[in-house]
C-alpha positions as CSV (number, residue, x, y, z in Angstrom):
1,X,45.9,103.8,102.4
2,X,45.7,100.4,103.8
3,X,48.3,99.6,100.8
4,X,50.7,102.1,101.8
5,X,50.6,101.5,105.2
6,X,51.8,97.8,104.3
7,X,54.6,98.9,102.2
8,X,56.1,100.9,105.2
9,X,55.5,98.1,107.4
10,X,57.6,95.8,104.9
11,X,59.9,98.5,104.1
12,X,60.5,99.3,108.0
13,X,61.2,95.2,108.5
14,X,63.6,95.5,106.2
15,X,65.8,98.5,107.6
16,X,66.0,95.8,110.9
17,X,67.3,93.3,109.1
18,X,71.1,91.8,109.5
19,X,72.9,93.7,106.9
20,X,75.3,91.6,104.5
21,X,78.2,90.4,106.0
22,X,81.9,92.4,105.4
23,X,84.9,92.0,106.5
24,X,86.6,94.0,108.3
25,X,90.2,95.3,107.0
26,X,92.7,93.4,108.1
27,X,94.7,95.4,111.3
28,X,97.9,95.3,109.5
29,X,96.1,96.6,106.2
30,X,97.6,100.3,105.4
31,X,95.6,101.6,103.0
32,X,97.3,103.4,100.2
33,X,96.6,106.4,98.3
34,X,94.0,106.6,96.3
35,X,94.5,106.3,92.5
36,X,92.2,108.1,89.8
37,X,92.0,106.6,86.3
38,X,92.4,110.2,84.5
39,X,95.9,110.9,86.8
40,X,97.1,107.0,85.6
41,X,100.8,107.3,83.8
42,X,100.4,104.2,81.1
43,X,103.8,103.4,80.6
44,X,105.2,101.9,77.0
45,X,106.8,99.0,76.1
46,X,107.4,96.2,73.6
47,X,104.0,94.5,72.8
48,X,102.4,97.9,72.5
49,X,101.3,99.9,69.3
50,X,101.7,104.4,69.2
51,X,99.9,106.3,67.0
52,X,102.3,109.1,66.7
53,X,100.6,111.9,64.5
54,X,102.4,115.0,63.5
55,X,99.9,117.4,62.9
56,X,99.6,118.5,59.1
57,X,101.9,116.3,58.5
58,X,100.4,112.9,57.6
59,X,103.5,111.9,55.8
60,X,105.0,112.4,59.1
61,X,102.9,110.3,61.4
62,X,102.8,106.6,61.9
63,X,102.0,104.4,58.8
64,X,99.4,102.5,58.2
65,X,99.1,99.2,59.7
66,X,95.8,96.5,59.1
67,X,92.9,97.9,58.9
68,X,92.9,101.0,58.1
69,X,94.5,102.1,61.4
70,X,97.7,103.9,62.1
71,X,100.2,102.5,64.6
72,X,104.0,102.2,64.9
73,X,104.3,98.4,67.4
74,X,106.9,99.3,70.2
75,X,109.6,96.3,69.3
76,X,111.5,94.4,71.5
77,X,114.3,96.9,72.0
78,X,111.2,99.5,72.6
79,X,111.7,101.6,69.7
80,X,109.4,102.4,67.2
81,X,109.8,103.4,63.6
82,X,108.7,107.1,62.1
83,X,109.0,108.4,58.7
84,X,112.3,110.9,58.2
85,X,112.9,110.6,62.3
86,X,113.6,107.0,61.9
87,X,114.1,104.7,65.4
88,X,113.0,106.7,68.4
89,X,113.2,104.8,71.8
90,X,110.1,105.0,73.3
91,X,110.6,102.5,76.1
92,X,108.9,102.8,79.7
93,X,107.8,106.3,78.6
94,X,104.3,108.1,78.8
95,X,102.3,108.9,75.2
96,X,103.7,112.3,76.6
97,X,106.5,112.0,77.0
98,X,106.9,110.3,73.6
99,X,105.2,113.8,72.0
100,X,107.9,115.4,73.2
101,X,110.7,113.6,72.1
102,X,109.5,113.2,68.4
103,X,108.6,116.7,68.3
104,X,112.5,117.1,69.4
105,X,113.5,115.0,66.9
106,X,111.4,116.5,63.9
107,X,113.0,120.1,65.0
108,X,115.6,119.4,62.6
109,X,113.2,119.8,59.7
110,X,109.9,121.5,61.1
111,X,109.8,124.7,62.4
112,X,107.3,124.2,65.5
113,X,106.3,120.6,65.5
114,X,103.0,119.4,66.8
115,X,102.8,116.3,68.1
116,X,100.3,113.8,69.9
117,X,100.5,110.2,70.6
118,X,98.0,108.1,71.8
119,X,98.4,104.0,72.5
120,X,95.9,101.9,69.9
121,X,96.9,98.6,71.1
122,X,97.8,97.2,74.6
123,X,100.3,94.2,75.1
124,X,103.2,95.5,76.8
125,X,102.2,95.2,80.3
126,X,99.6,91.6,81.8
127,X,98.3,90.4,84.5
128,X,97.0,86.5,84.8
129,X,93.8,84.9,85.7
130,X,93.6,81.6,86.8
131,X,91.7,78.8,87.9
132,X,87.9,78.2,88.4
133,X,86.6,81.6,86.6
134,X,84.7,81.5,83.1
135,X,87.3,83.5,81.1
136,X,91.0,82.5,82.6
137,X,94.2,83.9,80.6
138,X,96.6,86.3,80.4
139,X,94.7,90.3,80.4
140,X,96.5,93.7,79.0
141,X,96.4,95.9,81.8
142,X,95.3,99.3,80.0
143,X,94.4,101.2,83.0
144,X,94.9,100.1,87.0
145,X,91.8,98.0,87.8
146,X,91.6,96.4,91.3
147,X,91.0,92.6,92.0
148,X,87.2,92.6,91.7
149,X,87.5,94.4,88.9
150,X,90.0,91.4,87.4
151,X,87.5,89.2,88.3
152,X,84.6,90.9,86.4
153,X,86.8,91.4,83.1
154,X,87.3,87.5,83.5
155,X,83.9,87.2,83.4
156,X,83.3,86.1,87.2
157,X,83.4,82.9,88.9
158,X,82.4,79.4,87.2
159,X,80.0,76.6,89.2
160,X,82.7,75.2,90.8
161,X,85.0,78.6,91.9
162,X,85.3,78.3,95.8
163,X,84.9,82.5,96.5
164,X,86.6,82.2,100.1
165,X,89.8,80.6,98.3
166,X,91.4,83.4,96.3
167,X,95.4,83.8,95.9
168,X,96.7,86.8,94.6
169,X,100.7,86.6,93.8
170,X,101.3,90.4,94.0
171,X,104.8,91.0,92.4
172,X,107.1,87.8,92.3
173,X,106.2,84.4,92.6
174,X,107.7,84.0,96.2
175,X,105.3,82.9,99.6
176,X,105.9,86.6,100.8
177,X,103.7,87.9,97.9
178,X,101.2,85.8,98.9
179,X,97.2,87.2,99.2
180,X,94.6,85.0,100.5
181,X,91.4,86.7,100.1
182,X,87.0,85.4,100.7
183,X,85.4,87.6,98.6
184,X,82.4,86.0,99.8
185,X,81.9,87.9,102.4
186,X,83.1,91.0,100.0
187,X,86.9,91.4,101.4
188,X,87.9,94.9,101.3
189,X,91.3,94.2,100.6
190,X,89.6,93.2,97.0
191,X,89.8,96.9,96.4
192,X,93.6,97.5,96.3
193,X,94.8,97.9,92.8
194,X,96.7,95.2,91.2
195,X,100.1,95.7,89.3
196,X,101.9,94.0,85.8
197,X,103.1,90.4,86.3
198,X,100.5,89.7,88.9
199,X,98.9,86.1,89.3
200,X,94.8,85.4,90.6
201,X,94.0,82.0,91.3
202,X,90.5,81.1,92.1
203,X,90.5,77.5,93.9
204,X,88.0,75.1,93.2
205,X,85.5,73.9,95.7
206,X,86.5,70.6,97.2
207,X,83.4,68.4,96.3
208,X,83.7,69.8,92.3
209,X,84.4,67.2,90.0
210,X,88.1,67.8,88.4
211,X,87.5,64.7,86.2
């Protein structure tokens, strides 16, 4: 008894503690909508690699490409190549969208096509990390991730990242773009989604050695 009764003591000290410290949204912050990963439209483009399958007919579907795995690469006029249908632009369209107009294109010589397409490899569309984090590069954006999310795949901050300092370029390199962000106190603007082309920069702290 005399056990439990210290564990609510400590646990009741605890609930009257400071809690962490947040931000709070900035006042000219509009929040947008929010954006589900299973309602996300992936749109194709050069860099990319379909798997377009015809269903019972393999012949008919994407080769095979490395590895056992069948793909058709979107080149850089975005069009792919399929057996009999030959070039089909498949350019800023959803895997969808893409079903449809092979299985449009393979009326000519099947009666009721069946089609599915599905993306096997990411390219066409990146984001960049930069600066003091462990894994900095350029990322394939496969589904929309927000900024902390970024900075997870990155594989998080290195000794010397200063976590108040962040700059996020959101769209084209120009000042107006501009997003300073201190995720140490867990920003809440780190939330908002980021988009293709965009640029993190994580600064380092001012007493780290850049020798």
């Amino acid at each position: 008894m005399r056990r439990a009764l210290t564990v609510l003591a400590c646990l009741a000290a605890a609930c009257h503690s400071d809690p962490p410290s947040v931000l709070a949204p900035p006042e000219d912050l509009v929040p947008g909508p929010a954006l589900a990963l299973d309602t996300f439209d992936y749109r194709v483009g050069p860099g990319d690699v379909v798997r377009v399958n015809v269903f019972a007919h393999p012949e008919l579907s994407s080769s095979e490409l490395t590895g056992g795995m069948r793909g058709s690469p979107v080149s850089g006029s975005g069009r792919v190549e399929l057996p009999l249908v030959g070039e089909l632009l498949v350019d800023g369209l959803t895997t969808a969208e893409i079903s449809a107009r092979a299985a449009e294109a393979l009326g000519r010589y099947l009666k009721t096509p069946h089609v599915d397409t599905a993306v096997v490899r990411f390219g066409a569309h990146r984001y960049l990390m930069l600066g003091a984090i462990k894994n900095p590069g350029a990322y394939a954006m496969e589904h929309p991730l927000t900024l902390y999310e970024a900075l997870a795949e990155a594989g998080g901050f290195d000794t010397y990242a200063d976590r108040e300092q962040i700059a996020w370029v959101h769209g084209a390199l120009a000042p107006e773009n501009l997003r300073l962000f201190d995720v140490s106190a867990l920003d809440p603007r780190g939330g908002l989604l980021l988009s293709p082309g965009d640029v993190v920069f994580v600064a380092r702290r001012s007493w780290a050695d850049t020798s």
